[in-house]
C-alpha positions as a Markdown table, in Angstrom:
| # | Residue | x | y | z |
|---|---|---|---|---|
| 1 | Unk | 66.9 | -85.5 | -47.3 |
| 2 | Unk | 69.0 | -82.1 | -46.1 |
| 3 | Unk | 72.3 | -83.7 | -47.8 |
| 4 | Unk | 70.7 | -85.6 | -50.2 |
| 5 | Unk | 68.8 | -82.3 | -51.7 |
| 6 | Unk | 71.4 | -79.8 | -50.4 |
| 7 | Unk | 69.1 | -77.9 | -48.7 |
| 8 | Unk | 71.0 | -76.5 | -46.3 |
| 9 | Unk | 74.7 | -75.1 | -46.8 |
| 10 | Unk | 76.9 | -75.2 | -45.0 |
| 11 | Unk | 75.5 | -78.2 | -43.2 |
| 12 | Unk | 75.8 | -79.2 | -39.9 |
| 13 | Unk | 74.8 | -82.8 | -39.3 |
| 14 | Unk | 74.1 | -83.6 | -35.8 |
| 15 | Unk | 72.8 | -80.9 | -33.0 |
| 16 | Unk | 76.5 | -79.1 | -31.7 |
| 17 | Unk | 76.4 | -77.7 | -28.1 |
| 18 | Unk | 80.2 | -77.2 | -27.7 |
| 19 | Unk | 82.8 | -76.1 | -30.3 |
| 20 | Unk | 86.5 | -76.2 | -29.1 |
| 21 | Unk | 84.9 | -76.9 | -25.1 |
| 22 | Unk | 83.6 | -74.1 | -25.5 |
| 23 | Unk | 79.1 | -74.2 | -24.1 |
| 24 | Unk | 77.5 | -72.4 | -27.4 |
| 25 | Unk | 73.4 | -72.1 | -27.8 |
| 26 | Unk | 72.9 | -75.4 | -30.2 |
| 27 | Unk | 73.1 | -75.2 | -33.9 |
| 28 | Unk | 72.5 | -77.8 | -36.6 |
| 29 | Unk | 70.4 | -80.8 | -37.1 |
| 30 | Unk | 67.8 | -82.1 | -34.6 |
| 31 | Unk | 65.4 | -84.8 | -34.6 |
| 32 | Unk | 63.1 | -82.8 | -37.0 |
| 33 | Unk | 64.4 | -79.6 | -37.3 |
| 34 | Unk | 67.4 | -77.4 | -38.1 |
| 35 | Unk | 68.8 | -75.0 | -35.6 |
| 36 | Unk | 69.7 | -72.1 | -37.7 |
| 37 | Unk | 72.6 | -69.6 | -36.9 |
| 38 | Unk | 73.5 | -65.9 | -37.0 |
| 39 | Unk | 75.9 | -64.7 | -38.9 |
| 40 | Unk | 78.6 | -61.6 | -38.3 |
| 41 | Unk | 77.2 | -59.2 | -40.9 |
| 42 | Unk | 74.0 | -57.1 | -42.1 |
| 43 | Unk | 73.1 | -57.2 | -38.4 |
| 44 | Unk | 71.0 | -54.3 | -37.7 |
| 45 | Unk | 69.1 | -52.5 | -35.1 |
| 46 | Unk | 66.7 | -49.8 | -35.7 |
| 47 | Unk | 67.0 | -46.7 | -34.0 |
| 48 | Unk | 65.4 | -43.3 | -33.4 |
| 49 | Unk | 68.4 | -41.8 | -33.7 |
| 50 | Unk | 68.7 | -40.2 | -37.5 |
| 51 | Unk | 64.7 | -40.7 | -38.3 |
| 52 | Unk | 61.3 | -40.5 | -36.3 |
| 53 | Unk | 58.8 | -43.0 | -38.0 |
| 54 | Unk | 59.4 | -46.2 | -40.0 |
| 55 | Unk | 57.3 | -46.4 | -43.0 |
| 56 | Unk | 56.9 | -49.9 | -44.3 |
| 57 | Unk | 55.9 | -49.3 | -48.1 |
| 58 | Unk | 59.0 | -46.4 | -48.4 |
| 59 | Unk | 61.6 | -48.0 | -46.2 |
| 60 | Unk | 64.7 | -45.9 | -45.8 |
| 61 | Unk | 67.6 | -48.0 | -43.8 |
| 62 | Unk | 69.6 | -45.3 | -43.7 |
| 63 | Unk | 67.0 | -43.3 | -41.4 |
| 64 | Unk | 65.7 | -46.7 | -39.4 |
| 65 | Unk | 69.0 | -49.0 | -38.9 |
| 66 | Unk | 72.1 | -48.4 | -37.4 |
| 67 | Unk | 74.9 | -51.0 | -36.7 |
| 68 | Unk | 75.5 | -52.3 | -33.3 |
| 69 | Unk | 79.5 | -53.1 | -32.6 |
| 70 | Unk | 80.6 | -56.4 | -32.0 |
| 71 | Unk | 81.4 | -57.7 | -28.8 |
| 72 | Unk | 83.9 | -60.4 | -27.2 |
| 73 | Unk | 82.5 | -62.6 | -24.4 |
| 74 | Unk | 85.7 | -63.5 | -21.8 |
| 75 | Unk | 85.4 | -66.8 | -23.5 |
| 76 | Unk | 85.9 | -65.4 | -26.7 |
| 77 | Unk | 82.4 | -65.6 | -28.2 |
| 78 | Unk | 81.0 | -63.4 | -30.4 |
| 79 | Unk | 77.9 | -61.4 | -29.7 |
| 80 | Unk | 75.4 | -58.2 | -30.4 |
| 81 | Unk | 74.1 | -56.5 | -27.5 |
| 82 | Unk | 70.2 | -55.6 | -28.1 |
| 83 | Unk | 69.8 | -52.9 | -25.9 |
| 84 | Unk | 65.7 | -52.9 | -23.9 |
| 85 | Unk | 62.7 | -53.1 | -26.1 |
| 86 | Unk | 64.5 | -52.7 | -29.0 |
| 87 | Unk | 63.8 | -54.7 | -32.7 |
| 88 | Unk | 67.2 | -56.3 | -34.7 |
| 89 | Unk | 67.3 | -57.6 | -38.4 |
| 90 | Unk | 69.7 | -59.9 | -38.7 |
| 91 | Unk | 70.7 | -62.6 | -41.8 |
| 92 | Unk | 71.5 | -66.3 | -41.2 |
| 93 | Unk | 74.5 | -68.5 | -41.8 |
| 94 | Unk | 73.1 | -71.2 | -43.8 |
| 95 | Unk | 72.1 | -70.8 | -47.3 |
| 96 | Unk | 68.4 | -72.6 | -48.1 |
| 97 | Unk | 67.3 | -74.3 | -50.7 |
| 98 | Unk | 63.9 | -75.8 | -50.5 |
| 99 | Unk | 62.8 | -78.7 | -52.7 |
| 100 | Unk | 59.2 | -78.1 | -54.7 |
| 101 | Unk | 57.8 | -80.6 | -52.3 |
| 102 | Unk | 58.9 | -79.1 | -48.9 |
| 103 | Unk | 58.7 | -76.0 | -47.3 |
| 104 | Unk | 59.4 | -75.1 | -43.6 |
| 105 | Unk | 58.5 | -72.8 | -40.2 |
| 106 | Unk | 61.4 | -70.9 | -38.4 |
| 107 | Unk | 60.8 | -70.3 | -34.7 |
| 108 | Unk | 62.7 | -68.7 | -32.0 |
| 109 | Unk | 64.7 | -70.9 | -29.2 |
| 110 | Unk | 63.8 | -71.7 | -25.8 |
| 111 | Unk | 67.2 | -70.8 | -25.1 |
| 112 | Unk | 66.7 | -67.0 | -26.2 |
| 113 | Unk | 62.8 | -67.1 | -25.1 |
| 114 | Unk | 63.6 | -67.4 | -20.9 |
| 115 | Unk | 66.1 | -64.3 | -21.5 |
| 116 | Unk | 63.2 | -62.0 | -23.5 |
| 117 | Unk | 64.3 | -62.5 | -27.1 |
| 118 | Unk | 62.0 | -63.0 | -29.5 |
| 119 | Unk | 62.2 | -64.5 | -33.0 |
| 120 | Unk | 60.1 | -63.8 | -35.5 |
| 121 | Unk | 58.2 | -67.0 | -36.8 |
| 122 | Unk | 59.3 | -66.9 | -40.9 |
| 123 | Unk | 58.2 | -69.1 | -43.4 |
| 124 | Unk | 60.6 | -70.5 | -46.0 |
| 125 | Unk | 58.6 | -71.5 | -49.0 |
| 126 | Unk | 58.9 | -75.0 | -51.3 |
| 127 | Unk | 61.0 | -73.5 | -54.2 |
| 128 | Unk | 62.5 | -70.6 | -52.6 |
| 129 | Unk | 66.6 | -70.8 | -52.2 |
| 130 | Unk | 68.7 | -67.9 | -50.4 |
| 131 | Unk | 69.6 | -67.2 | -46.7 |
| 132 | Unk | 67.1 | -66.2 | -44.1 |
| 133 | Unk | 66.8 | -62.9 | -42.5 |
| 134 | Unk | 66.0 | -62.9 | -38.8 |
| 135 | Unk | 63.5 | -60.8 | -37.0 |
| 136 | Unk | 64.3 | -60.6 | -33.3 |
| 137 | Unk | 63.2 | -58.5 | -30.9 |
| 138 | Unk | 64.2 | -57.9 | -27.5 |
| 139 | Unk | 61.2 | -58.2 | -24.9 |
| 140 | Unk | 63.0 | -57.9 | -21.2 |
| 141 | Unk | 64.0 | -55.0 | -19.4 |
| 142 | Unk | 67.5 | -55.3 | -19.8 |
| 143 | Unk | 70.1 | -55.7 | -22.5 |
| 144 | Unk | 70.3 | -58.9 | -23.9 |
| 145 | Unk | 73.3 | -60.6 | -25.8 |
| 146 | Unk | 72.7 | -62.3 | -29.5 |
| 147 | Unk | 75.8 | -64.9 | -30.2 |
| 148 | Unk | 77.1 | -64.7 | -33.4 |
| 149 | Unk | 77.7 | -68.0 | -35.4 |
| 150 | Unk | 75.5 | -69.6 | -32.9 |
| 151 | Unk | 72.0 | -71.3 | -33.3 |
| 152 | Unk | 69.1 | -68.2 | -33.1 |
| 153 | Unk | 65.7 | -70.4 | -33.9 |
| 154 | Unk | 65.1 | -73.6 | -35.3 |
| 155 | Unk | 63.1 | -74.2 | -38.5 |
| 156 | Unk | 60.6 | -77.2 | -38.8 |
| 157 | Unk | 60.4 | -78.9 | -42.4 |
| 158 | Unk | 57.3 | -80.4 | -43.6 |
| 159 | Unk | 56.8 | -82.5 | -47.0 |
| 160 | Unk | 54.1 | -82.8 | -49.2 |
| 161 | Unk | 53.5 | -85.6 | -51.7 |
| 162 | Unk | 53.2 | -83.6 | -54.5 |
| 163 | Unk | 55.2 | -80.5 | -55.6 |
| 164 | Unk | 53.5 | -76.9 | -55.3 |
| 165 | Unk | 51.0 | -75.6 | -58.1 |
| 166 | Unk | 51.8 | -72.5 | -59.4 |
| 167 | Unk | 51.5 | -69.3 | -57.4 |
| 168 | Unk | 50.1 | -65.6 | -58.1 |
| 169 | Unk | 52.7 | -63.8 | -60.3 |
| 170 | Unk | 53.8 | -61.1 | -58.1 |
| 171 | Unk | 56.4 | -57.9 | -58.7 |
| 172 | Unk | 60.0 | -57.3 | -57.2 |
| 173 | Unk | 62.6 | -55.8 | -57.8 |
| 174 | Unk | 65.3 | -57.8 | -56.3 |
| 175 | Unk | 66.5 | -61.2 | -55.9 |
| 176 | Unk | 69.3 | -62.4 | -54.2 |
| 177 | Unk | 72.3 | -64.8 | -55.8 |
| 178 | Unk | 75.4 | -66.6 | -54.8 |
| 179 | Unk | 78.8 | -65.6 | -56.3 |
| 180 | Unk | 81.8 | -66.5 | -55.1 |
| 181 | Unk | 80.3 | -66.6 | -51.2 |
| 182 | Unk | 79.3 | -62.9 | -52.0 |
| 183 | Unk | 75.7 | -61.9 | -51.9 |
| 184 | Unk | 74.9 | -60.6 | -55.2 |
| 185 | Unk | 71.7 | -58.2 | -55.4 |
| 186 | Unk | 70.2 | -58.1 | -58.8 |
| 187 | Unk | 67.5 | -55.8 | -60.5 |
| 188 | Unk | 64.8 | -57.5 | -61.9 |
| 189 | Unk | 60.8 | -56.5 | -62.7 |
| 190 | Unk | 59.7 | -60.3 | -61.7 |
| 191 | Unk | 60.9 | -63.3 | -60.3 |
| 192 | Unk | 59.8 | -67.5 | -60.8 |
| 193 | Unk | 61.2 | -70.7 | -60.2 |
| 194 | Unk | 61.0 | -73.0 | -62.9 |
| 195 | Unk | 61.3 | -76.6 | -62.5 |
| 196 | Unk | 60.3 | -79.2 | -65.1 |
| 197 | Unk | 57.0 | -78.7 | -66.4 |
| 198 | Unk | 55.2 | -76.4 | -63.1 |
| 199 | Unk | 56.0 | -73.4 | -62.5 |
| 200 | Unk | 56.0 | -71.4 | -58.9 |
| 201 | Unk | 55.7 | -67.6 | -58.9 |
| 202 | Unk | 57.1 | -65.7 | -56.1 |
| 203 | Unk | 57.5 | -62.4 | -54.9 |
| 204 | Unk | 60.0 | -60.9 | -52.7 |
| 205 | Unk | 59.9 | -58.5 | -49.8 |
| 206 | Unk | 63.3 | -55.7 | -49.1 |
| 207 | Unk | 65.2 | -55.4 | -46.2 |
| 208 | Unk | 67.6 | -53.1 | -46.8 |
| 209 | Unk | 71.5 | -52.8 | -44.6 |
| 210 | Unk | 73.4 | -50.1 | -45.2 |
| 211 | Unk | 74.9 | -50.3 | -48.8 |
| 212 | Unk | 74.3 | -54.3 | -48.8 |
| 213 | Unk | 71.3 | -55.5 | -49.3 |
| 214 | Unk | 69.1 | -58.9 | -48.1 |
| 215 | Unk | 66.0 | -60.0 | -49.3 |
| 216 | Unk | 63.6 | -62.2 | -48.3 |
| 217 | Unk | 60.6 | -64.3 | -50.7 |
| 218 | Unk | 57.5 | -64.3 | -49.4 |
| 219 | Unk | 55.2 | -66.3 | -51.8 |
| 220 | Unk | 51.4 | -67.1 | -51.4 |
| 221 | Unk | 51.1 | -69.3 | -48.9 |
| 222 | Unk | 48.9 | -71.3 | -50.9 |
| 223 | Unk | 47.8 | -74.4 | -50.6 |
| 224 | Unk | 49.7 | -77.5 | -48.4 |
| 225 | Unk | 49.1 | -80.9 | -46.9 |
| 226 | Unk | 51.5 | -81.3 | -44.4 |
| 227 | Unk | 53.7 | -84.5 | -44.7 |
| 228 | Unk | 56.4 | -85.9 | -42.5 |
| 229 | Unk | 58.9 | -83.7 | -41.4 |
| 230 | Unk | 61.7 | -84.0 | -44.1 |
| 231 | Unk | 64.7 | -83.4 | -41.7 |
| 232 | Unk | 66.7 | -86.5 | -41.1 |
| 233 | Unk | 64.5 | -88.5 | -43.2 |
């Protein structure tokens, strides 16, 4: 169903452990998931460094997030370092696009959970269609390294037999678009996807990186009869 729908892009078909013999943390498609990957920009890490509170409802990234530098591995991998008990925003490789009749979880990775990462389970609503932003937080006592373009959590799919009804009509003021591979932020006073004769209402939520900016929807949960899991079927 992934290819079929183009739900996922870029796609990776089978679960990849190794990329030129090189051991990376898995990425791509599993027996009923997708291992989801992190991607080399808007990664963030808030800080106490320009600003002493974090207020959720007036969120000022310029005050909160600072930009951690990238680091070479000696095998030449890619990586963040999250330093002790600190929290990281991230944004995923793979674009989404989630049928009217599917929505999915995203969880964290064994992989990451024995070192002390955390990933913040996110859901991805049926309808919705961007990339993911990553919540992850650092738990252990000691640095800890986040690969880049390598898989962070996985994300469970679960299909219902009919498409979602329609959802509360809710305010933003941004929604993201693809042009040209560039994320394109537009201005908007309310947001819905349309498809054929129903109609689902979403809202989105702002995470804001330094002058770019990523956005995540969050619509009603609503309601949802959990099918079969729609990856690889």
């Amino acid at each position: 169903m992934a290819e079929e729908e183009g739900m996922i892009t870029p796609f990776l078909s089978g679960l990849v452990r190794e990329v030129d013999g090189k051991r990376i943390i898995s990425a791509g498609c599993s027996s009923y998931g997708y291992d989801m990957r992190l991607a080399d920009d808007g990664f963030r890490i808030f800080s106490s460094v320009n600003g002493d509170e974090i207020d959720p409802k007036h969120f000022d990234e310029a005050k909160s997030l600072i930009e951690p530098p990238v680091r070479e591995a000696e095998d030449g991998a890619r990586y963040y370092l999250l330093p002790p008990h600190h929290y990281g925003l991230g944004v995923t490789v793979e674009t989404f696009k989630m049928p009217r009749n599917v929505t999915g979880v995203a969880l964290g990775k064994s992989t990451y959970a024995r070192a002390g990462l955390l990933v913040n389970t996110t859901p991805l609503e049926a309808g919705w269609t961007g990339r993911l932003v990553v919540e992850i937080a650092n738990l252990a006592n000691l640095p800890l390294r986040v690969y880049i373009n390598e898989g962070i959590g996985q994300i469970l799919f679960f299909e219902s037999d009919e498409d979602c009804g329609e959802h509360e009509l809710r305010r933003s003021r941004w929604q993201v678009s693809r042009a040209n591979g560039a994320d394109v932020c537009k201005s908007l006073v309310r947001t819905a996807c349309v498809s054929g004769r129903r109609e689902d209402r979403c809202y989105a939520t702002q995470v804001q990186f330094d002058r770019r900016l990523w956005y995540r929807d969050l619509p009603d949960t609503g309601w949802l009869r959990a099918g079969k899991a729609a990856a690889g079927t």
